[in-house]
DOVO-213560 format. One line per 4 residues: their letters; for each residue x, y, z of N, C-alpha, C. Coordinates in Angstrom, 1 decimal, padded with zeros to 4 digits. Atoms other than C-alpha are relative to their C-alpha. Last residue first. Example, Ala and Ser with C-alpha at 12.3 -4.5 7.8 and 13.67 -1.06 7.14 Angstrom:
SA) -000.9 -001.1 000.0 013.7 -001.1 007.1 -000.8 001.1 000.8  000.9 -001.2 000.0 012.3 -004.5 007.8 000.9 001.2 000.0
END
This chain:
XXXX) 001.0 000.3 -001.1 -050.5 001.9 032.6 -000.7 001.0 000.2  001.2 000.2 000.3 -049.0 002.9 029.3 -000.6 -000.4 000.7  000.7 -001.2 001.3 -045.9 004.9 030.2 -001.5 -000.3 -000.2  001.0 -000.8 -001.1 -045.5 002.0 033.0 -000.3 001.8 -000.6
XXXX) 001.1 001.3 -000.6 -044.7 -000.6 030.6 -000.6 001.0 000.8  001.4 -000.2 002.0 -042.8 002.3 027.7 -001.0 -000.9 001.5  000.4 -001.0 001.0 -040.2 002.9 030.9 -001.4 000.1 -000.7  000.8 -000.4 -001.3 -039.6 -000.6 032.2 -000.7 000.9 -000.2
XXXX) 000.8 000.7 -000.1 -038.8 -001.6 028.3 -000.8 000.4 001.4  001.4 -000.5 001.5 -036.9 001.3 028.0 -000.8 -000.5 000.5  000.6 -001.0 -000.6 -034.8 000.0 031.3 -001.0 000.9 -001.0  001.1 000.2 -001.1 -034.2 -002.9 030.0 -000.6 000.8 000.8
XXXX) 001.0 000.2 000.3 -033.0 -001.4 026.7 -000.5 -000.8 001.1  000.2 000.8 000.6 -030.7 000.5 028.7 -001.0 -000.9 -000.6  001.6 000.8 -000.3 -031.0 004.0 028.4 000.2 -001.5 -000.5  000.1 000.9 000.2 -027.4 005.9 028.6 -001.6 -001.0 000.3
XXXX) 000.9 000.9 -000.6 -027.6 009.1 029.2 000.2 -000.8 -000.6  -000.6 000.5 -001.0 -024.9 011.9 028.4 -000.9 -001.4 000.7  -000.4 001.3 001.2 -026.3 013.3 024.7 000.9 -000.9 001.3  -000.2 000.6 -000.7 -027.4 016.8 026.2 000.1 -001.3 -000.7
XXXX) -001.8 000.6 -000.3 -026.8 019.3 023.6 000.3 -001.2 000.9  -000.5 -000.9 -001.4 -030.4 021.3 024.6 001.6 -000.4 -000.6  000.1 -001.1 000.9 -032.1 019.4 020.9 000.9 001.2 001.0  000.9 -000.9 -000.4 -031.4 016.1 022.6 000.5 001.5 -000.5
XXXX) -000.6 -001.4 000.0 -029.0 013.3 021.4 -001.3 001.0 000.1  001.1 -001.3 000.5 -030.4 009.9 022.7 000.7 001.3 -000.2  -001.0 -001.1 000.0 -027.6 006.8 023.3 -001.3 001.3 -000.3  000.6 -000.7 000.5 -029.9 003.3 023.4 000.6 001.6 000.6
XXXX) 000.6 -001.4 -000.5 -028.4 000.6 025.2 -000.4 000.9 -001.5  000.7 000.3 -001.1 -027.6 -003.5 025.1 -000.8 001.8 000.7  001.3 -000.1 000.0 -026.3 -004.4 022.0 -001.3 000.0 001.4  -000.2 001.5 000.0 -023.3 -002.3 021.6 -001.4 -000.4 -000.1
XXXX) -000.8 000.2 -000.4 -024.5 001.3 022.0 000.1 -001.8 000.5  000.0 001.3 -001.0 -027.2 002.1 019.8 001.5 -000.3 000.5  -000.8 001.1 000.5 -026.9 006.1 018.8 -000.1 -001.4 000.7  -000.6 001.0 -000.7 -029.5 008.7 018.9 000.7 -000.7 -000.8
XXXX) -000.7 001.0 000.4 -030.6 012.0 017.1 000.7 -001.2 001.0  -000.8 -000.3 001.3 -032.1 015.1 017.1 000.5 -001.7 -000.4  -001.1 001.0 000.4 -034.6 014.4 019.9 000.0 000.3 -000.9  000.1 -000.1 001.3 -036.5 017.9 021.1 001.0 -001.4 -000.6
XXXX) 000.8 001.3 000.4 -037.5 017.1 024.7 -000.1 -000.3 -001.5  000.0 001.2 -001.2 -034.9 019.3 026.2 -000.7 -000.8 -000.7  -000.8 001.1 000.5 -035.3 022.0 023.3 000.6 -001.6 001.0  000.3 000.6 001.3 -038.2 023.5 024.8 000.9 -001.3 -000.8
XXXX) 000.3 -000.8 000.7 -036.2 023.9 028.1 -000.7 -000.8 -001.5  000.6 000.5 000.8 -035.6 021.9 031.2 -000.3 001.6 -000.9  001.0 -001.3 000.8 -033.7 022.8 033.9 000.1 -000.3 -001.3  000.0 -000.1 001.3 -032.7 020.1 036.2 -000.7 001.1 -000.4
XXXX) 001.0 -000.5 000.5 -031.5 020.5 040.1 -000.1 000.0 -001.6  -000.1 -001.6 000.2 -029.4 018.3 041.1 -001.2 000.3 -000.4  000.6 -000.4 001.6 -029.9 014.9 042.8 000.3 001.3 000.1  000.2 -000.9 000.0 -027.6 013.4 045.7 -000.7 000.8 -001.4
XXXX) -000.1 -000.3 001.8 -028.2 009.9 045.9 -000.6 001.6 000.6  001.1 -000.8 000.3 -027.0 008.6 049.7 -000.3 000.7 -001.7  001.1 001.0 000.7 -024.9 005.4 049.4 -001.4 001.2 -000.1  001.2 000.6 -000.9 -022.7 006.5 052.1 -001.6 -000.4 -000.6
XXXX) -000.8 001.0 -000.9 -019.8 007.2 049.7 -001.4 -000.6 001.1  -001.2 -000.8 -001.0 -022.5 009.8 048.0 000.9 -001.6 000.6  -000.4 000.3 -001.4 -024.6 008.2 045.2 000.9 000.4 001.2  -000.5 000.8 -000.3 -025.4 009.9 042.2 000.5 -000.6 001.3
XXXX) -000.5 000.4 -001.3 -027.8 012.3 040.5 000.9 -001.2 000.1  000.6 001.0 -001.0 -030.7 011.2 038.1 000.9 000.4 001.5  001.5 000.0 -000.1 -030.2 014.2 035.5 -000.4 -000.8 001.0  000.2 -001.7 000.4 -026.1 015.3 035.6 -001.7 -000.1 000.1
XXXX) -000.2 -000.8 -001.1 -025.6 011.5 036.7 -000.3 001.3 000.1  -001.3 000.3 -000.2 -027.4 009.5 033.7 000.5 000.9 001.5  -000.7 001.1 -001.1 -030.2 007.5 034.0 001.0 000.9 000.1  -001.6 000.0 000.2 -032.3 010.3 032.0 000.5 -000.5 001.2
XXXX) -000.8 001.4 -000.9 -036.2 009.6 033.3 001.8 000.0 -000.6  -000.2 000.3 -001.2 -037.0 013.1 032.1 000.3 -001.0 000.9  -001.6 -000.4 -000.5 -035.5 012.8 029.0 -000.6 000.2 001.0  -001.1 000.5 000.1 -038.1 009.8 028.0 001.5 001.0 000.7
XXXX) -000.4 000.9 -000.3 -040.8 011.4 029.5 000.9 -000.9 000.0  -000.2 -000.9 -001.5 -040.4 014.6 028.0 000.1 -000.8 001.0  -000.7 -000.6 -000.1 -040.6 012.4 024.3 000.9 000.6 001.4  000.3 -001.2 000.3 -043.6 010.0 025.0 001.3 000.4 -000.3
XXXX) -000.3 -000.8 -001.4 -042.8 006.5 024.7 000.4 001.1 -000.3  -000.6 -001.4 000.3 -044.1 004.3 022.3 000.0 000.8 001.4  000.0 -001.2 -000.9 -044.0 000.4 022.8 000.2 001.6 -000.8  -000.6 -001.2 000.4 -044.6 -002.4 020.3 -000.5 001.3 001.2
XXXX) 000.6 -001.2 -000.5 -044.2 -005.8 021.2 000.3 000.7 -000.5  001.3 -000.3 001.0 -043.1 -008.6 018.5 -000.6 001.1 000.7  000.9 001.4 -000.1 -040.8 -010.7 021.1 -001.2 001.0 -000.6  -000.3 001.0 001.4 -037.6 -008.5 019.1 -001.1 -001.4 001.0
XXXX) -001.3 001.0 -000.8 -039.1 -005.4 020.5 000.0 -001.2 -000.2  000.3 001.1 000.8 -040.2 -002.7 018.0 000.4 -001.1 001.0  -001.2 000.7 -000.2 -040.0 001.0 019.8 -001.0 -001.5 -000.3  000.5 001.6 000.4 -041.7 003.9 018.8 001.0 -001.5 000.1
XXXX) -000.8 001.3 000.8 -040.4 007.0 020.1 -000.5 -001.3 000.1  -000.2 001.2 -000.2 -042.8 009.7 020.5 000.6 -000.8 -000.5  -000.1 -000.5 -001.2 -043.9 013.8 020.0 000.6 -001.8 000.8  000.8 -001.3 -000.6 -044.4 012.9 016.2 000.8 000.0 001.3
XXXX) 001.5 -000.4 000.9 -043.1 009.7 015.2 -000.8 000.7 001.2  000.5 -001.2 -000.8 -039.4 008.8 016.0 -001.5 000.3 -000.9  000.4 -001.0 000.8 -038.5 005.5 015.2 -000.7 000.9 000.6  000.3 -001.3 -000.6 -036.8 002.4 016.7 -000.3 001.0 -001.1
END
């Protein structure tokens, strides 16, 4: 992984290489404060996001075990978990 310019570059270990925009990366955020979560009756209640310049500013990520990708964003938000199969979904329909 590598940040270059407005995109994270991603290496994947069968030799692809994906980049995926910035604004699109925090706007797909899996986590509950950005996607929402299911009510007891399975309905997904979403909030409202508010987005600011620093929203799409990545400072810094962490890999979590080997199955996710942690993003710290320039707002303070650092609550998403992206796993790398879900990157991978991500970067495939980034470039369609």
């Amino acid at each position: 992984m590598q940040l270059i310019g407005e995109e994270l570059a991603l290496l994947w270990a069968d030799g692809a290489e994906s980049f995926l925009p910035l604004e699109r990366l925090r706007r797909a955020c899996p986590c509950a404060s950005c996607g929402g979560e299911p009510d007891v009756l399975g309905n997904i209640s979403r909030p409202d996001v508010n987005y600011s310049d620093k929203s799409f500013e990545l400072v810094g990520w962490q890999l979590i075990g080997g199955y996710a990708l942690q993003p710290r964003w320039g707002d303070g938000h650092s609550t998403g978990l992206y796993s790398f199969q879900y990157l991978r979904r991500l970067t495939a329909t980034s470039s369609s």
